[in-house]
C-alpha positions as CSV (number, residue, x, y, z in Angstrom):
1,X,15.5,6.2,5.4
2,X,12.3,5.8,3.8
3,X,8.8,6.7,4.7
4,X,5.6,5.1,3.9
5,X,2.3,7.6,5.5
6,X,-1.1,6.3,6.3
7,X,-4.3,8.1,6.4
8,X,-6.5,8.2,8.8
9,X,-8.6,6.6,6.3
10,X,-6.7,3.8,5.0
11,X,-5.8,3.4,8.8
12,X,-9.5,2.6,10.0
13,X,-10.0,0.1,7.1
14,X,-7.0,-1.4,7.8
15,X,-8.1,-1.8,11.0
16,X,-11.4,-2.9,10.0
17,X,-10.3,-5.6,7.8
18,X,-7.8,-6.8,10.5
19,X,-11.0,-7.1,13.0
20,X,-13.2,-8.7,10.7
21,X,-10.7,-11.4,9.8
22,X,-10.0,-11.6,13.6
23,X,-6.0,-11.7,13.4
24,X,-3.5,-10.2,11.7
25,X,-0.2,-7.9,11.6
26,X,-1.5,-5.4,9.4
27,X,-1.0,-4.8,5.6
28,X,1.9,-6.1,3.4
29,X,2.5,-3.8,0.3
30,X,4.7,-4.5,-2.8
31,X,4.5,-3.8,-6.0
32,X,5.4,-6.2,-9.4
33,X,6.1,-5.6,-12.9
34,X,2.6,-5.6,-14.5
35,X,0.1,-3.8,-16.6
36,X,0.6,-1.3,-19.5
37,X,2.9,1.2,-17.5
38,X,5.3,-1.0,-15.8
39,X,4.7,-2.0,-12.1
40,X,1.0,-2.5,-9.9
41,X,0.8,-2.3,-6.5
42,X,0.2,-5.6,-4.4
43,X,-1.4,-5.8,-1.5
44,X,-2.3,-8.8,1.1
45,X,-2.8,-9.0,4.9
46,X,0.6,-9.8,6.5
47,X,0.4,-12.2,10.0
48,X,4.2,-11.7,10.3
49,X,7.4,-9.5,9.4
50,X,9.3,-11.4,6.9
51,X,12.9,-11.0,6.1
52,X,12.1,-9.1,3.2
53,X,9.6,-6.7,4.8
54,X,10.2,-3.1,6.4
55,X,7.8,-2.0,9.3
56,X,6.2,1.5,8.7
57,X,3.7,2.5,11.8
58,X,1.1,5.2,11.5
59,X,-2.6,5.9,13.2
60,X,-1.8,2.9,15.1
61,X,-1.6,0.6,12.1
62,X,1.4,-1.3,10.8
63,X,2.5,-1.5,7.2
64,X,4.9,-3.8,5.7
65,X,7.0,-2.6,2.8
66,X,8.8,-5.1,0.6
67,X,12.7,-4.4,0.8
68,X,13.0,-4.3,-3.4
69,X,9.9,-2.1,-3.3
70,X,11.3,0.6,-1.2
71,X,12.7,3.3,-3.5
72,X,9.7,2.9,-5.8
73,X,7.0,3.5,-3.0
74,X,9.6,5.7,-1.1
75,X,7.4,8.8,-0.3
76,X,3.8,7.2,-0.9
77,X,0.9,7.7,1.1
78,X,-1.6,5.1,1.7
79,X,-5.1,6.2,1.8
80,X,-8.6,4.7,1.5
81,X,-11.2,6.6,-1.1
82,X,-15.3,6.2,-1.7
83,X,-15.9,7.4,-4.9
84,X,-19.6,6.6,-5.8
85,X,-19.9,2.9,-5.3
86,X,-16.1,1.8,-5.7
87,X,-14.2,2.0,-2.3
88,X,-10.5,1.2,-2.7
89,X,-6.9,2.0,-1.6
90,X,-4.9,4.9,-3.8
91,X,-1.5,5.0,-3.7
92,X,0.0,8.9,-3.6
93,X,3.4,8.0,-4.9
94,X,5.4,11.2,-5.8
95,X,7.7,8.3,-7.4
96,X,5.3,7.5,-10.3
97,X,5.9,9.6,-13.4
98,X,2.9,7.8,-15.3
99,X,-0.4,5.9,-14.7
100,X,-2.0,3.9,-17.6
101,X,-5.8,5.3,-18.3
102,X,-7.3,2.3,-16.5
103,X,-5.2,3.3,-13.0
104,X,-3.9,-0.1,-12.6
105,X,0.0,0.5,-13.3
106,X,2.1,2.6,-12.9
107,X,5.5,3.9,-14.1
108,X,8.5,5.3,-12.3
């Protein structure tokens, strides 16, 4: 089976978003073929588990994994970063063998 993990990080701003916009499931994450290195992850606010989508719960928060994307994210943590100004989520994927120098793809 696979495993998706949260932070405690990502967790609160996933709950913070969810508040803000005042409903919501939790977070939907895929990934597509993009960019210089093959895929990019996707990421949008889910208000319901699709067909295609695979419930992972952690911290109290629910992430929804695209079925395709499964054995590409298989392993990934989900956490939520502040570096200087930027705040954004990273994406701890023992799958990806590669990163292009901007760190919007990703191989696997």
């Amino acid at each position: 089976m696979a495993n998706i993990r949260i932070s405690p990080a990502a967790a609160d701003q996933i709950q913070h978003v969810l508040a803000e916009r005042g409903n919501g499931l939790g977070l939907r994450v895929a990934v597509k073929p993009s960019g210089c290195s093959g895929y990019s992850y996707v990421l949008d606010i889910a208000d319901e588990i699709g067909d295609n989508d695979v419930p992972f719960e952690d911290h109290g928060v629910k992430v929804l994994v695209d079925k395709e994307a499964l054995t590409i994210l298989d392993g990934t943590e989900v956490d939520y970063v502040s570096e200087g100004l930027n705040r954004y989520f990273r994406f701890n994927n023992p799958n990806a063998t590669d990163q292009c120098g901007c760190g919007e793809s990703f191989n696997v």
